[in-house]
C-alpha angles and dihedrals in degrees: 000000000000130000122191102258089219107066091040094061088051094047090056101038077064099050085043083054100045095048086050088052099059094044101067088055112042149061112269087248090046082051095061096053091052089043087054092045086053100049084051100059085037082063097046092051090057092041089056096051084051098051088050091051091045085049083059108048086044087059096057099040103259092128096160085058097048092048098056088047102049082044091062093043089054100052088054092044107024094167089052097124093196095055086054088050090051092037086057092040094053082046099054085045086061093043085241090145097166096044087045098051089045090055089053103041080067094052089052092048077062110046108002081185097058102127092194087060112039080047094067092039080068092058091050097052092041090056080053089056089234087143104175088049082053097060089048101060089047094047091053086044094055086044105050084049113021095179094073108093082184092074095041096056094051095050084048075048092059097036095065092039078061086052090251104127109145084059089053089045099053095039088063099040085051086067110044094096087051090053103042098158094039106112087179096058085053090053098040079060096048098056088050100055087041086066085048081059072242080148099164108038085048082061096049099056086044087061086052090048100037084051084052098041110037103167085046111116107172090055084054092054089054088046090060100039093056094047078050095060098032080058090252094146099153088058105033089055083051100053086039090054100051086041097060095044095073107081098236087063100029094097104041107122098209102062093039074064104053088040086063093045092050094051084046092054090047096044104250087131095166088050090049092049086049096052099047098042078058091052093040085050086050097051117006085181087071115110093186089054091047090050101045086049087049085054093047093047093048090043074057104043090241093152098170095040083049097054099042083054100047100051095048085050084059099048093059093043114019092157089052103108084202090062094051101039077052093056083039090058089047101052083041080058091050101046094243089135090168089055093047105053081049096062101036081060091060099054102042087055089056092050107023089173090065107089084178091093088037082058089050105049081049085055093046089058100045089053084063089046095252087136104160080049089055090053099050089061094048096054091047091060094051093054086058085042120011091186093046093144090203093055097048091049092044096045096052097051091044113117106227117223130250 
């Protein structure tokens, strides 16, 4: 390890003053203690320069380095809080636990308010999946140093891998006032509020993000994804399409899906087509992408284009209800009835908690006059759901038979 020579010749031209210094004016007892005083803030001062050059070499993954650094230093300093903290975080890069939760129980017997520390005994206890000790340690974190939006959003974090949400939720709400300008604290709120199906709200606090946090990607993508889910489909193909645009997005899969379903939803059919043959070109193993091109095929008539998608959606997945209430809805466009209650059976029986296909077999039947029959079907789906949209449209405007 290298110092730099210079500031090590002035540091000890200091500690030579001082001790001088002392010596012209104090007992030859007096005159040890100050030496040793000296020599202790001599050592703190090294101990520092070195903190800050084991720092270094931690940040750019030279973590043998860093350890035998920090391990000198301690031996010089042993009460430097800071050396204890980096000793632990070398030691959880290197998945050394024990050895991690040992340096900072020192650093706590130091300071038992040290928020850095209590902090990263969290994230070892959390690695040890001791969750709710977990929690504890963030929570006194947050606490000793309530600035930190770091610490908060680890403690929200364990508090809906406990299943507590809504506390998570409202800890970091709380706060949103407090952490005006963190775009990561918005997002961290949306996607809370995305697992409550709070959809639009969840949009609302990404704009905010996204606004925050421009070059961000990944809270754009949460951005679109939640305009996705609140029905927001003329925003959410706009944001898509910007987002797979940039290279390091322009091959998932799975937003090339949900583009096409977008410009489905707002009409742009030809867009939609173009957009799922491209997913369907990316991963010809994707479902989703064979199903949406199936939709967008069928929204243009495209019988045969439908069909070839949607079989090869089936043979993928044959035990997928959407594949088969997608070949259903094809053979009801074609006027094969028979077909298409066959296959909205299927895939009833393969989701019995979709009254969607229920809806549709009711439809099928309606479209050949059997209208008591129509009704019957309706009715069942609502009794699986009795706010089934599709059901309660489809069942006011059904004709009932002589």
């Amino acid at each position: 390890m290298k110092i730099d020579t210079s500031v090590v010749r002035v540091l000890i031209t200091a500690g030579v003053g001082i001790a001088s210094l002392v010596g012209c004016q104090s007992s030859p007892d007096h005159q040890k203690t100050q030496r040793e005083v000296a020599q202790q803030q001599w050592n703190q001062t090294r101990a520092g320069i070195m903190h800050s050059l084991a720092l270094d070499q931690f940040k750019t993954g030279n973590f043998d380095k860093a350890r035998r650094t920090v391990d000198e230093a301690l031996t010089i300093d042993p009460q430097n809080i800071q050396l204890h903290i980096l000793s632990a975080r070398i030691s959880i890069e290197q998945n050394r636990l024990d050895q991690a939760d040992q340096q900072l129980k020192q650093a706590l017997m130091l300071n038992p308010q040290n928020a850095e520390a209590l902090y990263y005994s969290g994230i070892v206890a959390q690695r040890w999946q001791k969750f709710e000790e977990a929690l504890a340690y963030y929570t006194r974190a947050s606490e000793a140093q309530p600035i930190e939006p770091a610490y908060l959003l680890a403690r929200a974090e364990m508090l809906a891998m406990l299943d507590r949400r809504p506390e998570a939720l409202s800890a970091l709400q709380d706060k949103l006032v407090y952490f005006e300008h963190s775009a990561v604290l918005r997002d961290a709120v949306g996607q809370l509020l995305m697992q409550e199906g709070q959809y639009v709200k969840a949009a609302d606090l990404f704009r905010q993000a996204s606004i925050l946090a421009g070059d961000d990607l990944s809270i754009r993508e949460h951005l679109a994804t939640a305009q996705f889910f609140a029905g927001d489909y003329r925003s959410a193909s706009e944001t898509l399409s910007r987002l797979v645009d940039n290279p390091a997005y322009s091959e998932r899969t799975d937003l090339l899906v949900m583009l096409g379903e977008a410009y489905l939803q707002n009409g742009q059919l030809l867009q939609s087509r173009q957009i799922l043959l491209k997913a369907t070109s990316l991963n010809p193993a994707s479902t989703p992408a064979w199903i949406g091109l199936g939709k967008a095929a069928l929204a243009l008539n495209d019988f045969q284009r439908a069909e070839s998608a949607i079989r090869r959606a089936i043979s993928l997945s044959p035990e997928n209800a959407d594949t088969h209430l997608s070949m259903g809805y094809l053979r009801m466009k074609q006027g094969q009835y028979e077909q298409a209650v066959r296959s909205f059976q299927t895939a009833s029986r393969l989701n019995p908690l979709d009254a969607v296909s229920l809806c549709l077999i009711g439809r099928v039947y309606e479209l050949q006059g059997q209208h008591d029959e129509a009704l019957a079907w309706y009715g069942k789906a609502l009794r699986i759901n009795p706010q089934e949209e599709l059901a309660l449209r489809l069942m006011a405007t059904a004709r009932i038979g002589d």
